[in-house]
Steps between C-alpha positions, in 0.01 A plus 500: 500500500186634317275394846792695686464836284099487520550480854675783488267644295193444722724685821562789265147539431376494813757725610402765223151477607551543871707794388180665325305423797784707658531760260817441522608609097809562508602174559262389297697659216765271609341167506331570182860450338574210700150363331596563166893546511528405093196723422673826300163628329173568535360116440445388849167675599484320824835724633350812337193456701703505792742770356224711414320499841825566701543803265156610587562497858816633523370794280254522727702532814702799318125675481310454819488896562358462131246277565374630822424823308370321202776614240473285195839358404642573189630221301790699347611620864507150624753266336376216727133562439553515136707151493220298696209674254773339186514175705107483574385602196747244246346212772110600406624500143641151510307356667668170611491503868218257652187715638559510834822740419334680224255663806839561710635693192144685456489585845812673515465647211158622613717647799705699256249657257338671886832588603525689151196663513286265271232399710267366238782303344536357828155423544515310194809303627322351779204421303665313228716273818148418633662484848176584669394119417785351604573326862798581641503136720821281440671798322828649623496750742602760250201503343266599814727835484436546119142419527484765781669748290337403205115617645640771666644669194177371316279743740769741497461535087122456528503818745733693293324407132157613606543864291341368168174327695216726439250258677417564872430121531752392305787727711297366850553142342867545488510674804389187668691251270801700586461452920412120437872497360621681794363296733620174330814643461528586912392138516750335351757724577478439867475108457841539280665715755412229778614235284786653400627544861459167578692388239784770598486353836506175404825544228658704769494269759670167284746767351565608846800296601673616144623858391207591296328807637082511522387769229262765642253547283343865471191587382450637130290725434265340283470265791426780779267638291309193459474482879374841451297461192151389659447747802665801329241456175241508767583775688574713156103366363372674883422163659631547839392208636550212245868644501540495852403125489723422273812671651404322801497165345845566349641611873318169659731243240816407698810723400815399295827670544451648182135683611628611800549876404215475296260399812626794700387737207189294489383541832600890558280542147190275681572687794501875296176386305284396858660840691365719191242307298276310648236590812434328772139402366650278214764359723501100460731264714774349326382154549141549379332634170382812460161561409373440148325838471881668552662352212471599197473304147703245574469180782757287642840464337476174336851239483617409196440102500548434121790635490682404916370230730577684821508839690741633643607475870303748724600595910207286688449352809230485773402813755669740239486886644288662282426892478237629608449870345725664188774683730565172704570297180700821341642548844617112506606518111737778575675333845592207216613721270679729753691148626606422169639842399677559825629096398648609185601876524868589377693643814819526341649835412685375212516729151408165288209417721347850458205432267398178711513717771242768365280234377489297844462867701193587231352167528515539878374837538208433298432242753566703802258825374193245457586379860512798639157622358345150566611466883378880542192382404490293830728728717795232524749738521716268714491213257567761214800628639650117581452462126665839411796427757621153278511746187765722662783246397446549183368895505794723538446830431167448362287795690140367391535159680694663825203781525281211483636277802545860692125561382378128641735528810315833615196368427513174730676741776855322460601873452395772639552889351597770735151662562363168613798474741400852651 
């Protein structure tokens, strides 16, 4: 009986961590009572770790339009928020969980002191967890996401607590210690995404013959925005090129179905950044280095060893196409992107699909303006107005993109206006 029940046990565990892999809380929420069924109180700090972090998220999720504009959360506005901060902060007190959940519960709580506005108590969260020493090797999945998270909120605060530094060394200092957090957090952020997709796949496909559906897992937004972290704190510091490396590196490592929106956004922002910001003169294929004299401060982008054994997946292979000038590579960025949004636009007319419709018709357009000015640029009118023809499904009664295809259709001669005709 008692080998039968810690049998039981194990599957439950495992289950509960593939579910934070997941981010899948809510059911979380539910296994955490099948854990501890007996447990009434507050005793069992092992469930409150897990109640705690669900709360967080699902807080969260309410408050994305928050946290894109940086609105600090307000404990007293936020039941769930101010339930996980009770849970987190009676586990520091105690003290009884082994070390390796202690970080967890530091971590998270880290997570919650940004999302509230208190960047340097955050700071001081991840400092105390030491999670910068630790290797995430042999460690469940989970933790790959929370370590991501974890240096991407670290920069985040070190950015955002910089009013107090009088020092010009001292705020350059934490300028740079701030992008070596986004670029370890991009790091291990893609590796997790891989991984976790393979592990989808691979739980989807022995679960396929029963009647339990595959989760689709979304991207959070602490997540995206550790894609985003190392390239965008470039490009905001005015180093053009060591951010276009770096957005190309994260478009080169294989896609999951979880990046796949965020790759098309990817490339049309690669694509807007060689159209407008950098010359011909400073142009560097995408398979070489540029020069050293171009960058600026800082070399290559070093891997986090001590902390993952291996990279992530990257798109290789032998004779590769590579560009040859900026406005081929923008102009081949944007025929990827252009395939993708056409892939997943909203046709349907339907009232409830309305918003998913703007957003896929925004997202597109954006998309279709850039191609439009790049394939000017050569005078492929024809090819432009092939592209502009596939957005018509989805463009009714939207004047800009119809002017456009009339535009690119008199301009290769598949039209002709009346004077010409005379």
């Amino acid at each position: 009986m008692a080998s039968r029940l810690s049998q039981s046990h194990l599957k439950l565990e495992a289950e509960i961590e593939r579910c934070r892999a997941e981010c899948q809380w809510e059911k979380i929420q539910i296994l955490v009572r099948q854990l501890a069924p007996k447990v009434q109180d507050n005793s069992d700090d092992f469930t409150n770790l897990l109640l705690a972090e669900a709360l967080l998220e699902l807080s969260l999720r309410e408050n994305v339009a928050k946290l894109k504009l940086s609105v600090p959360l307000m404990e007293s506005k936020e039941p769930k928020l101010h339930q996980a901060k009770n849970y987190l902060t009676g586990i520091l007190n105690r003290g009884k969980l082994p070390p390796h959940y202690m970080t967890e519960a530091l971590l998270i709580l880290g997570k919650l002191h940004y999302c509230e506005g208190s960047y340097r108590d955050a700071v001081s969260m991840y400092a105390r967890s030491g999670f910068e020493h630790l290797s995430l090797d042999d460690e469940p999945l989970y933790k790959m996401r929370l370590f991501a998270e974890a240096f991407l909120i670290k920069g985040l605060s070190l950015e955002s607590s910089t009013a107090t530094i009088a020092s010009r060394a001292r705020l350059s200092e934490r300028g740079e210690e701030a992008v070596a957090c986004f670029e370890k957090a991009s790091w291990i952020a893609q590796v997790f995404l891989q991984e976790l997709d393979k592990s989808m796949t691979s739980s989807h496909s022995k679960n396929s013959k029963s009647s339990s559906s595959c989760h689709d897992f979304e991207l959070s937004y602490f997540l995206e925005a550790a894609l985003q972290g190392a390239y965008a704190a470039h490009f905001k510091r005015g180093n053009i090129l060591k951010g276009i490396k770096e957005l190309r590196d994260v478009l080169r490592v294989v896609e999951t179905k979880a990046t796949q929106a965020f790759k098309m956004a990817a490339s049309r922002q690669l694509a807007e950044v060689l159209l407008h910001s950098l010359s011909e003169k400073c142009y560097w294929s995408p398979l070489k280095s540029p020069l050293p004299e171009l960058m600026v401060n800082r070399g290559e982008t070093s891997f986090p060893y001590e902390i993952l054994n291996h990279r992530p997946q990257i798109h290789s292979g032998d004779h590769l196409y590579s560009p040859q000038d900026n406005i081929e590579e923008a102009l081949l960025l944007l025929l990827i992107s252009e395939s993708m949004a056409n892939r997943d636009a909203v046709i349907s007319r339907a009232p409830d699909q309305k918003e998913d419709r703007a957003v896929s018709l925004q997202n597109a357009s954006k998309v279709y303006d850039l191609l439009s000015i790049t394939m000017a640029r050569r005078g492929q009118y024809a090819m432009l107005s092939e592209c502009l023809e596939r957005a018509m499904k989805f463009a009714f009664g939207e004047f800009h993109l119809w002017y456009q295809l009339a535009l690119s259709m008199i301009s290769c001669g598949k039209v002709l206006l009346n004077e010409d005709r005379r």
